[in-house]
C-alpha positions as CSV (number, residue, x, y, z in Angstrom):
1,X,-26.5,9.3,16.3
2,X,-30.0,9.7,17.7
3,X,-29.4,10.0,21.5
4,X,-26.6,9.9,23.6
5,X,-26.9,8.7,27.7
6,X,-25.8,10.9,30.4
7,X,-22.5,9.6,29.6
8,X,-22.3,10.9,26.4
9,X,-22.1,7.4,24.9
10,X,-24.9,6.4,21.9
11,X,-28.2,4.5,23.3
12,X,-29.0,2.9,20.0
13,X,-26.1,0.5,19.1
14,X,-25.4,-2.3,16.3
15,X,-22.3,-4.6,16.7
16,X,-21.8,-6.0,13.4
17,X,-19.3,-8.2,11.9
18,X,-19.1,-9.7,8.2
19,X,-17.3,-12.7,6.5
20,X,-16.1,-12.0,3.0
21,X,-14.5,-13.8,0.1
22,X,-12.0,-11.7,0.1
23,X,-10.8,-8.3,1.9
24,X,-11.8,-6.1,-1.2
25,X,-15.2,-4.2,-1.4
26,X,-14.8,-3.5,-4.8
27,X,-13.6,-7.1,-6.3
28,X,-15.5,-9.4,-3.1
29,X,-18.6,-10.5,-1.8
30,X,-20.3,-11.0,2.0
31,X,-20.5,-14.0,2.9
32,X,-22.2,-14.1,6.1
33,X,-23.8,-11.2,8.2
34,X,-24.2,-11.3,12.0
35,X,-25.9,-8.3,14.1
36,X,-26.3,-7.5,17.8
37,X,-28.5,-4.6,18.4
38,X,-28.3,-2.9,22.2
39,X,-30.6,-0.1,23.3
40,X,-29.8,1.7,26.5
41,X,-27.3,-0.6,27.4
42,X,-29.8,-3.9,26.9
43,X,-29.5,-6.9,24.0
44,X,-32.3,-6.4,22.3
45,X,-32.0,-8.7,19.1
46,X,-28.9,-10.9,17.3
47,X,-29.7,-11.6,14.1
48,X,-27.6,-13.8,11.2
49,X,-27.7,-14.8,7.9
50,X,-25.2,-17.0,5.4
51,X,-25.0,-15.4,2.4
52,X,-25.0,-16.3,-1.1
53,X,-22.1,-14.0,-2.8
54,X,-22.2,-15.4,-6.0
55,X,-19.0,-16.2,-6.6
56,X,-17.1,-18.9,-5.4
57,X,-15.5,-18.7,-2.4
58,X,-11.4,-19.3,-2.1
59,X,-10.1,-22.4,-0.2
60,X,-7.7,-20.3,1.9
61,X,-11.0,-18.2,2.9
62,X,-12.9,-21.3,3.3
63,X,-10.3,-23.1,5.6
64,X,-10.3,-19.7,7.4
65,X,-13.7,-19.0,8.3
66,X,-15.7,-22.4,7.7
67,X,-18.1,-21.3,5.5
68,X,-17.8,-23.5,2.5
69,X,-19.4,-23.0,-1.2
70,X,-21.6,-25.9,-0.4
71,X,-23.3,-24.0,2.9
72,X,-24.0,-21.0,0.6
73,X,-25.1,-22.7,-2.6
74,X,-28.4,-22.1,-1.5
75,X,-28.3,-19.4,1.4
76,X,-30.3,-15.6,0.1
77,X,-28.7,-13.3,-2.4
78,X,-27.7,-9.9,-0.5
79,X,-30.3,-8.3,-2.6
80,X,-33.1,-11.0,-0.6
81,X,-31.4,-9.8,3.0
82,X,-31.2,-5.8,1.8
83,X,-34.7,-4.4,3.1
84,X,-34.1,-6.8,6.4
85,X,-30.7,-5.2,6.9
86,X,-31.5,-2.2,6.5
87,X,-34.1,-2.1,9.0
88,X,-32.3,-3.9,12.0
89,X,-29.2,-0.9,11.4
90,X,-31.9,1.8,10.6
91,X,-30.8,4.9,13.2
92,X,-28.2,3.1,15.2
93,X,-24.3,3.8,15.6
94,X,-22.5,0.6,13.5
95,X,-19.7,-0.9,15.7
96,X,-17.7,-3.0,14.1
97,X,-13.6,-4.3,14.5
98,X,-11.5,-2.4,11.6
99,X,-15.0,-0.7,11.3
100,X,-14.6,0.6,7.6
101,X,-13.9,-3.0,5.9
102,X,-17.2,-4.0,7.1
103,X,-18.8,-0.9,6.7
104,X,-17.7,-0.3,3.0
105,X,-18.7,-4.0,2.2
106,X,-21.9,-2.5,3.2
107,X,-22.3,0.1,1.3
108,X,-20.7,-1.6,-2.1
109,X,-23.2,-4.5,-1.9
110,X,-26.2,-2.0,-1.3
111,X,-25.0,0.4,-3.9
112,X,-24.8,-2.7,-6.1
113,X,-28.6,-2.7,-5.9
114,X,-29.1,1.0,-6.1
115,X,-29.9,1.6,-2.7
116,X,-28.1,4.5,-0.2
117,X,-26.5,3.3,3.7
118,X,-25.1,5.4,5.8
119,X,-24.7,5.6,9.3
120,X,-22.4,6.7,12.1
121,X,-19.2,4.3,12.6
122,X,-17.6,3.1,15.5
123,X,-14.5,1.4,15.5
124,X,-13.4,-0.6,18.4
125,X,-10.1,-1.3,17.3
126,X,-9.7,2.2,17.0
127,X,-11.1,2.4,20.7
128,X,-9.2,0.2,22.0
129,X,-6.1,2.0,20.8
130,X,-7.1,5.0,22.3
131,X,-8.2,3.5,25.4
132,X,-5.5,1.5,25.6
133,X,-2.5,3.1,23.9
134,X,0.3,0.8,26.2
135,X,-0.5,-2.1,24.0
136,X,0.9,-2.4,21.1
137,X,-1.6,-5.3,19.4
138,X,-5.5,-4.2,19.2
139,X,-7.0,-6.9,16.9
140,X,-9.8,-8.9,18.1
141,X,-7.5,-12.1,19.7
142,X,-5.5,-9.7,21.4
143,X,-8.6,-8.2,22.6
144,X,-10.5,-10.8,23.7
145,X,-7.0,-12.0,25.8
146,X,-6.3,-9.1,27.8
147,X,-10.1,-8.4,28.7
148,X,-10.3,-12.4,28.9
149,X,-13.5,-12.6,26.4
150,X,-14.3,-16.0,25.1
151,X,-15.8,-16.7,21.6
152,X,-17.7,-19.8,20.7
153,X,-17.5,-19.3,17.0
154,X,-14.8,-17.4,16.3
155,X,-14.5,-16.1,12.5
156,X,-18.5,-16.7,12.1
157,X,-20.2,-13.2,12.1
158,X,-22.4,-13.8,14.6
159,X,-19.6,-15.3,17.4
160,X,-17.0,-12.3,16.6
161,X,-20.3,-9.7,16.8
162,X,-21.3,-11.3,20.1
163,X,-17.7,-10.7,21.3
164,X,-17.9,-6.3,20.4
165,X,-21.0,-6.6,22.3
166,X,-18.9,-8.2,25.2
167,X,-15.8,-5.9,24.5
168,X,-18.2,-3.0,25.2
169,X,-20.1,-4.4,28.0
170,X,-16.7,-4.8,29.9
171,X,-15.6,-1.3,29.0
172,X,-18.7,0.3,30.1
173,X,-18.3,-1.3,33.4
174,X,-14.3,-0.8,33.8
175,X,-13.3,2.4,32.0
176,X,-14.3,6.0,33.9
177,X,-18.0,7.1,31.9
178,X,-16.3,10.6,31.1
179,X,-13.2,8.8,29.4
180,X,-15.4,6.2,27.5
181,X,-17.9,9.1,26.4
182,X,-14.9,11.5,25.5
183,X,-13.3,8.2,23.2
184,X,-16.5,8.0,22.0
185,X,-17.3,11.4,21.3
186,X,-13.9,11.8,19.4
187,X,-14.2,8.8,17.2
188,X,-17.9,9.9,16.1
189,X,-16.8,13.3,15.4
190,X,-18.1,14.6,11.8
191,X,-15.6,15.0,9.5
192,X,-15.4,18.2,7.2
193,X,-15.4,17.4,3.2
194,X,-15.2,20.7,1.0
195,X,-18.6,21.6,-0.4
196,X,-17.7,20.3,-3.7
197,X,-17.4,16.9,-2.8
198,X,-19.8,14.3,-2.1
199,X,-21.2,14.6,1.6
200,X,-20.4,11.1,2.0
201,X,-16.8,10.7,0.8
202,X,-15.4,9.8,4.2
203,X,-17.9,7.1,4.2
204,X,-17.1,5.8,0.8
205,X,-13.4,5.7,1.4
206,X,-11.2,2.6,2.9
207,X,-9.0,2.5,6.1
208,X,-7.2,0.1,4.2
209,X,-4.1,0.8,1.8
210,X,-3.9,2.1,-1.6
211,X,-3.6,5.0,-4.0
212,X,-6.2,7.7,-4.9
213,X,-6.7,10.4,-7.5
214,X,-7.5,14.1,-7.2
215,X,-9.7,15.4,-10.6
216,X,-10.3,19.4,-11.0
217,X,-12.8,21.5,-13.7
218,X,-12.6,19.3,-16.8
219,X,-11.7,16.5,-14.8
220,X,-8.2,17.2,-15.2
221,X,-6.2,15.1,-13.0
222,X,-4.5,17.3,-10.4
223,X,-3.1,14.4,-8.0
224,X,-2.0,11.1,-7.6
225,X,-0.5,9.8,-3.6
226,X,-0.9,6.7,-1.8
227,X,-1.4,5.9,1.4
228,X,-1.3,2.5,4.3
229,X,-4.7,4.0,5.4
230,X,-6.8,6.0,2.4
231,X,-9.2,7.3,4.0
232,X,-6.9,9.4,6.7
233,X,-5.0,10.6,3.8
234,X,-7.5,11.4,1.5
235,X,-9.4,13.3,4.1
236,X,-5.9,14.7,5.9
237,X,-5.9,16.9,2.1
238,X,-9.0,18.6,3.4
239,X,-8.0,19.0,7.7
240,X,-8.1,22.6,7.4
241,X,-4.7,22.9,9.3
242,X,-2.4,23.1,6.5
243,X,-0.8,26.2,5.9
244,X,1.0,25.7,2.6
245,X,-0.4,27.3,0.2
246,X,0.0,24.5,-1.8
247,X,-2.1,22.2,0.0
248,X,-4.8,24.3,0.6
249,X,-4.9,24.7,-3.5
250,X,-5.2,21.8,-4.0
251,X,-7.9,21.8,-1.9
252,X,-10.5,24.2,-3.4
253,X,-9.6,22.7,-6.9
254,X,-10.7,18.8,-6.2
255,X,-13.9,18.0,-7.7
256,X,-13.9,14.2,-7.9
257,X,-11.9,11.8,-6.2
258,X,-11.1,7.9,-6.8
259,X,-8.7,5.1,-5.6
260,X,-8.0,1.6,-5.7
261,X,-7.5,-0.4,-2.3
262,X,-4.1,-2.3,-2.7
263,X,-4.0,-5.8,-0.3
264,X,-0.3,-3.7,1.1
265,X,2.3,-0.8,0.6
266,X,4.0,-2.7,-2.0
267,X,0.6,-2.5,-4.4
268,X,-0.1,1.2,-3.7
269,X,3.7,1.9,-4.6
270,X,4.1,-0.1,-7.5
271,X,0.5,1.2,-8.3
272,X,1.6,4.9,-7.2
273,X,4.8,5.5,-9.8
274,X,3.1,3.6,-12.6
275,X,-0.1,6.3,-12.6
276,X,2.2,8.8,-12.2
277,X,4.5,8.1,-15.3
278,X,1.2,7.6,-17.4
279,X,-1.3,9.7,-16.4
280,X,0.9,12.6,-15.3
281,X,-0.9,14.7,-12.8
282,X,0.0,18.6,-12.4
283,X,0.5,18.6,-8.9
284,X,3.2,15.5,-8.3
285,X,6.5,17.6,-9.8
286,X,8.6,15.9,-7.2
287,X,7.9,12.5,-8.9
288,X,8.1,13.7,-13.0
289,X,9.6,11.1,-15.6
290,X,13.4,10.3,-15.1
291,X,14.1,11.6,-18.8
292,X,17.5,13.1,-18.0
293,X,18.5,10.2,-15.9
294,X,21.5,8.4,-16.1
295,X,23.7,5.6,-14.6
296,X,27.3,4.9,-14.0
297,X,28.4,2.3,-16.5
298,X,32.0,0.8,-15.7
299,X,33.8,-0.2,-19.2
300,X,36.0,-3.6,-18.6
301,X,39.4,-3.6,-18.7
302,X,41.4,-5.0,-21.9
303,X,42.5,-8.1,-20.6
304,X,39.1,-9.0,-20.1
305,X,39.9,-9.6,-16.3
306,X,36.5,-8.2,-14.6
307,X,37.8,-5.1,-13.2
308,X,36.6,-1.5,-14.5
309,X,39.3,0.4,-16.7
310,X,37.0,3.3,-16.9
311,X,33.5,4.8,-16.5
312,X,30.9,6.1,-18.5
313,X,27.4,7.3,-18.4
314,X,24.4,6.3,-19.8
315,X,20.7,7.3,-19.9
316,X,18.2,5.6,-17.7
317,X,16.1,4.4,-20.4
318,X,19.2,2.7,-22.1
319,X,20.1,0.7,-19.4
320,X,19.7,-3.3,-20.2
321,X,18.1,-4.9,-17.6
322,X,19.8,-8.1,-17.6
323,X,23.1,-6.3,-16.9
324,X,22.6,-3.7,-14.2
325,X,25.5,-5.7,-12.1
326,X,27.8,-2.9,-14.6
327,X,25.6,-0.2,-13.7
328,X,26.2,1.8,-10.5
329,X,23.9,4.5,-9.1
330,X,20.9,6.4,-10.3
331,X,21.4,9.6,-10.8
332,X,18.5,12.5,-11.6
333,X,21.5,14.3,-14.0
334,X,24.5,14.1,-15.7
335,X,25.8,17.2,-13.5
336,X,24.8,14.7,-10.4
337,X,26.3,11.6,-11.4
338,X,29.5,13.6,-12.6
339,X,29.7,15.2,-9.2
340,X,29.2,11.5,-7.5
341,X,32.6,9.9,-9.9
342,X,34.7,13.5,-8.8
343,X,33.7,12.7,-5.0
344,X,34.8,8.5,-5.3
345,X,38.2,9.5,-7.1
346,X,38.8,12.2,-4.8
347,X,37.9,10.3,-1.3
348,X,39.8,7.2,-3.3
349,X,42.7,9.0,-4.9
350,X,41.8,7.6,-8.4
351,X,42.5,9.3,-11.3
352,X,40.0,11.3,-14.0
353,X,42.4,10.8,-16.7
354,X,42.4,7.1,-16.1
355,X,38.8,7.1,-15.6
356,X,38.3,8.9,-19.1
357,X,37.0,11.8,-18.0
358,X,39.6,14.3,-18.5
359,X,41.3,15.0,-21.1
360,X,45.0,16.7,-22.2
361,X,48.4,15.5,-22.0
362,X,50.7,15.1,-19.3
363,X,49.2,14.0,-15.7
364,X,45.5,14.6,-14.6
365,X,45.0,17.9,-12.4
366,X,44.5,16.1,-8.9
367,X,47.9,13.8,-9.6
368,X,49.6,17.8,-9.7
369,X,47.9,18.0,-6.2
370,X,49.2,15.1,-4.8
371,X,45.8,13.5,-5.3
372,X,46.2,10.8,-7.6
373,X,48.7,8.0,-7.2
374,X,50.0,8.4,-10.9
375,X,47.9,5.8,-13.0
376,X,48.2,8.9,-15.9
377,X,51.7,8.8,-15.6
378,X,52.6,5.2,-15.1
379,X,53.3,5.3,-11.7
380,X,50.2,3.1,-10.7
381,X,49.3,-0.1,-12.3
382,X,46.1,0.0,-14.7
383,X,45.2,-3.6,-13.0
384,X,45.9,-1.5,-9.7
385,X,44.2,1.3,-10.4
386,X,41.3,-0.6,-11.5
387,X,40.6,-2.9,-8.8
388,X,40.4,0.1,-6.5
389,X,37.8,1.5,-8.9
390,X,35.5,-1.5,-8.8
391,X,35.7,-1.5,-5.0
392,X,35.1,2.3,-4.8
393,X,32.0,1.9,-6.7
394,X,30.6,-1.5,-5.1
395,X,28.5,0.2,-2.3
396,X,26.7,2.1,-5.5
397,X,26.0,-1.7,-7.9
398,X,22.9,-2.2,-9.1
399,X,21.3,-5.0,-8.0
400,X,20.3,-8.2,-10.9
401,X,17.2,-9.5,-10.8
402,X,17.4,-12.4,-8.1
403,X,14.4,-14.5,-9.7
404,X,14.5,-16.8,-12.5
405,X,12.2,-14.7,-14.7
406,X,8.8,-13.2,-15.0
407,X,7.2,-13.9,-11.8
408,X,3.8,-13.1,-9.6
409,X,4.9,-11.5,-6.4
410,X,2.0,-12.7,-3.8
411,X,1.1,-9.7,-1.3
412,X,-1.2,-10.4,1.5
413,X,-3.1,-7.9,3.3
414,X,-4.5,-7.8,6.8
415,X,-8.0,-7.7,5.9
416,X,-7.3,-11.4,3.2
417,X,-6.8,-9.3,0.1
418,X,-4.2,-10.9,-2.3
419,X,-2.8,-8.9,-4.6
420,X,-0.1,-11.1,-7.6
421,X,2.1,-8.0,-8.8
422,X,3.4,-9.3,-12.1
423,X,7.3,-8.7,-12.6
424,X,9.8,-9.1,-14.5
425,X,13.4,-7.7,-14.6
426,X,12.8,-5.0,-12.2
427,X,9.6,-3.7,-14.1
428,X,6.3,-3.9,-13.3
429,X,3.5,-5.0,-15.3
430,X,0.2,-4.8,-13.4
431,X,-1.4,-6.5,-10.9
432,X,-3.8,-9.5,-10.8
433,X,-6.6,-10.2,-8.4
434,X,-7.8,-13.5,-10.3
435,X,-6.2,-16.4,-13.0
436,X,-8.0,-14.3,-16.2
437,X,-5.7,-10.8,-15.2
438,X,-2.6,-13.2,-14.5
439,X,-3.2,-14.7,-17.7
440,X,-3.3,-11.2,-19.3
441,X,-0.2,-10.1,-18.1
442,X,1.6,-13.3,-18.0
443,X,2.9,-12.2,-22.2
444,X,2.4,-8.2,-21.5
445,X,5.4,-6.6,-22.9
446,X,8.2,-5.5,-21.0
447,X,8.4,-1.7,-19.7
448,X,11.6,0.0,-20.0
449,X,13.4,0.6,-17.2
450,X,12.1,2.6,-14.3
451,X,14.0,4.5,-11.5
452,X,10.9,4.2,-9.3
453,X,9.8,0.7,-9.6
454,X,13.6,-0.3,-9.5
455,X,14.1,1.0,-6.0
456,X,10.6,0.1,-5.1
457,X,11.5,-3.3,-5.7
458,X,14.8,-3.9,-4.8
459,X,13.6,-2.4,-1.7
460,X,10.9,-5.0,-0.7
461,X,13.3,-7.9,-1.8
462,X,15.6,-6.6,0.3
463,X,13.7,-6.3,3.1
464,X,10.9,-8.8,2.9
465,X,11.1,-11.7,5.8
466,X,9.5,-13.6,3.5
467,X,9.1,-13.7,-0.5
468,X,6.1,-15.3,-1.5
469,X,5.8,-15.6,-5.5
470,X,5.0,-18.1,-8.2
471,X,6.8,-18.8,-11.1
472,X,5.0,-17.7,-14.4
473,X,7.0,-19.9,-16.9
474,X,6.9,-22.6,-14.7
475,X,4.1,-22.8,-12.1
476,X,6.1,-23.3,-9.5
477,X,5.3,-21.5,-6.3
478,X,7.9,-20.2,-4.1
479,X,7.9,-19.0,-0.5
């Protein structure tokens, strides 16, 4: 920031908003640019441009914003726009809504061409939160409702970079100076990257979700986490107020970090546990392979009636994915899945001789202690005693997989990314950001059988409002 008012709030201002193919630096293009520069509280230029991404643009983004493939068939290249750009944001704080999607499709498409922005960033989403932290809604509609701004071309660059411009206009005139310029102040504030990392890190990262990597000396990878915002996490490593000695480690030994934006939580997960079983980082112990791992199995009775005569256990990895409706729990051991049967049969009275898992003649031990109704000594029915088996263990089933095959799960981000996480029996094969990758992974074989993706998934089915998915043997979308 080159000067600040008596106020404490920046002179030299740029409200700037972008329209995209997608929400995805890495993988999507600008579309459209629009800029309103302010000096000393006065509109001194608004400038726009269409812009030729080329790539074409998706119909759900063209129905969105208006801007058509047609409109930028023959609009500049950002490389024609770059030195123009450049000049209009030269030295002035960038104010923008969800600042760092438009600030990191900035810096992508001008590191494209070799050439360095950076600049101070202001994000009035995030100043309207702390302004206003009674509401719970701070995107640009809600905005422009409760401070009754109007928009004449709303999702154009230029219309939403007008309506900053007014945000700010109305906050200057209604919010106390010293409170503005302290919201200000805090949002602006520098912050610290160790020495061995690249001065501009915090710039470079996302707000957006994902999952990141920490590499050491070598580059050794040290770390893999994931986070709904990457940049607070990534940078929270390096806050200087941790005091486990852990973290700060961690710390002094990063020399290179990277990440992939996700389009939601389900995509850095899913993207999370698979890095984590390949690549196997030092640091993430809490999260190592589930090689001991086993599951209930329940054997069926004789008569072939569907009710459990006894219980086994069998290793993770030998589990058969088209019949975990026989498997119950997930357990890290043997020693903790043995310890979960002893608890059922002793809160359920059910006998460990019956069960197969004690041995000798005569009754079982807990039938001496009045704690078995007599199933190893003929006093219970085996169809009795196995009917209260299979309900004892229902809370603990594992779940079949609910579609009718491989499928693309559709995951929609805030910002319009799309990711299609490509699935199939509870494992997870990738995901695909365009028809080539979904092609890829339509025949990819399937992974055995994961702990982590399992509960992963079976979580977000469970809990979704709304499955949104397509059919990869049959085309069919679902929703």
């Amino acid at each position: 920031m080159d000067a600040a008012d008596a106020a404490g709030l920046p002179r030299n201002l740029a409200f700037v908003d972008l329209e995209t193919t997608g929400g995805n630096a890495a993988h999507h293009r600008i579309t459209e640019v629009g800029i309103v520069l302010v000096r000393d509280g006065e509109l001194v230029e608004e400038w726009s441009s269409l812009v030729n991404p080329e790539c074409r643009i998706p119909g759900y983004i063209e129905e969105f914003t208006g801007i058509s493939n047609e409109m930028v068939a023959n609009a500049p290249r950002f490389a024609d726009l770059a030195a123009v750009i450049a000049e209009k944001l030269a030295g002035a704080v960038f104010v923008a809504h969800n600042a760092r999607f438009d600030y990191s499709f900035l810096r992508t498409e001008f590191r494209r061409i070799d050439r360095r922005f950076s600049a101070k960033v202001l994000c009035t989403v995030k100043l309207s939160r702390r302004l206003f932290p009674e509401h719970a809604r701070h995107n640009l509609d809600a905005v422009m409702v409760r401070h009754k701004l109007a928009c004449a071309a709303r999702h154009r660059a230029l219309g939403d970079a007008r309506v900053l411009w007014d945000f700010w206009s109305k906050l200057r005139l209604e919010v106390p100076a010293a409170r503005l310029g302290g919201a200000v102040e805090t949002l602006l504030g520098a912050t610290a990257v160790p020495p061995q990392l690249p001065a501009d890190l915090a710039d470079d990262l996302p707000e957006g979700p994902g999952v990141y990597r920490f590499f050491g000396e070598g580059d050794v990878l040290l770390y893999v986490g994931k986070s709904v915002s990457l940049r607070t996490r990534v940078l929270g490593h390096f806050a200087g107020e941790h005091t486990a000695a852990k973290e700060q480690r961690l710390a002094r030994q990063v020399r290179r970090v990277d990440w992939v934006e996700t389009a939601g939580e389900l995509g850095a997960l899913l993207r999370e546990a698979q890095w984590i079983k390949t690549q196997q980082p030092l640091h993430n112990r809490h999260l190592k392979s589930h090689a001991e791992s086993v599951t209930i199995v329940a054997d069926a009775a004789e008569d072939g009636g569907g009710a459990a005569r006894g219980v086994r256990l069998a290793p993770i990895d030998a589990v058969d994915p088209a019949a975990l409706s026989h498997c119950f729990g997930l357990f890290r051991s043997r020693k903790d899945a043995h310890k979960a049967i002893a608890d059922i049969a002793r809160a359920q009275s059910l006998c460990l001789k019956a069960l197969g898992l004690e041995e000798g003649p005569g009754s079982c031990f807990a039938y001496q202690l009045g704690r078995c109704r007599g199933a190893c000594v003929g006093k219970e029915a085996p169809a009795l005693h196995a009917l209260r088996l299979q309900l004892a263990l229902s809370s603990l089933r594992l779940k079949d997989w609910p579609f009718p095959g491989r499928i693309a799960l559709r995951e929609r981000g805030g910002n319009g990314g799309v990711d299609m996480h490509v699935c199939d029996a509870w494992g997870y094969l990738g995901t695909a950001q365009g028809a080539a990758e979904l092609d890829d992974l339509r025949a990819a074989p399937l992974p055995p059988f994961d702990v982590d993706v399992y509960r992963i998934l079976a979580r977000y089915v469970a809990h979704a409002t709304r499955l949104d998915w397509h059919d990869l043997r049959t085309g069919v979308e679902c929703a």
